[in-house]
C-alpha positions in Angstrom: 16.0 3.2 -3.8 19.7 1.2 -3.2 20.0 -0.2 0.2 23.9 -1.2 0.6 25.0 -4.1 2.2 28.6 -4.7 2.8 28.8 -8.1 4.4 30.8 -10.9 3.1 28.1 -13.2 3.0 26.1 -11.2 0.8 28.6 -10.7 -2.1 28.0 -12.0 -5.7 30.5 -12.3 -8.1 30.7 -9.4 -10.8 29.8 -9.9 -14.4 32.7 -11.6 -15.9 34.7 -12.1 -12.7 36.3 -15.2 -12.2 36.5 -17.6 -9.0 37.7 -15.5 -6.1 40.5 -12.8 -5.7 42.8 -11.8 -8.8 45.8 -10.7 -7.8 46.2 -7.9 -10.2 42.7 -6.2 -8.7 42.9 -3.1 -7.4 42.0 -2.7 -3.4 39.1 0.1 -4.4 37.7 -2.5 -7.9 37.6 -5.1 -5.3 35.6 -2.8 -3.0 33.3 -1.6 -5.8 33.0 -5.8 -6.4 32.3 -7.0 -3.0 29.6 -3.9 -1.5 26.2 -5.2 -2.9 23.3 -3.1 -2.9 19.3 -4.1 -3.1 17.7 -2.7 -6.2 14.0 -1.7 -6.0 14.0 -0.2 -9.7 14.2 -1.5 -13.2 15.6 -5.0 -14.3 17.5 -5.5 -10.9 14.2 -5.1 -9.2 14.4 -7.3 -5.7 17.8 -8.5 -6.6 21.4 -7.9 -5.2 23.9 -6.2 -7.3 27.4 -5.3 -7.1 28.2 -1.4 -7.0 30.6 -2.4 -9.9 27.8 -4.1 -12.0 25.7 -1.1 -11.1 27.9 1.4 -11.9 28.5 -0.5 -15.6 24.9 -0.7 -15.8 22.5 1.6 -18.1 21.3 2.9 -14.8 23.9 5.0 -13.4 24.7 7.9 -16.9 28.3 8.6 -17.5 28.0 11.8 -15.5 27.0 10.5 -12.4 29.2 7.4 -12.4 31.9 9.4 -10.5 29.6 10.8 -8.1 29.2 7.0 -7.0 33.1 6.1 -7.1 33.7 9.5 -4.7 30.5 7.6 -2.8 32.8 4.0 -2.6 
């Protein structure tokens, strides 16, 4: 189960993201960056994740990865 949350407040950085905007980020990888979902499976269990750490996570298989882009 992924609850989404979209708030500001409830962001975390992605892995490997630096402080803040970049300014050569794309409008939709900053979207991907900044909705969080709650994970109720697997290592993430009870934690908040990025849609863009999700998506580059052994969770979501090559296939299905732009099924969840078309999603965001």
């Amino acid at each position: 189960l992924i609850a989404v949350k979209t708030s500001d407040k409830d962001t975390v950085p992605a892995a490997g993201e630096k402080d803040g905007d970049s300014p050569k980020e794309e409008p939709w990888e900053k979207a991907l960056k900044t909705t969080v979902v709650d994970m109720e499976v697997g290592e993430f269990r009870g934690h908040k994740i990025s849609v863009w750490d999700l998506l580059h996570s052994k969770y979501i298989p090559e296939e299905n990865r732009k099924e969840l882009l078309e999603l965001y």
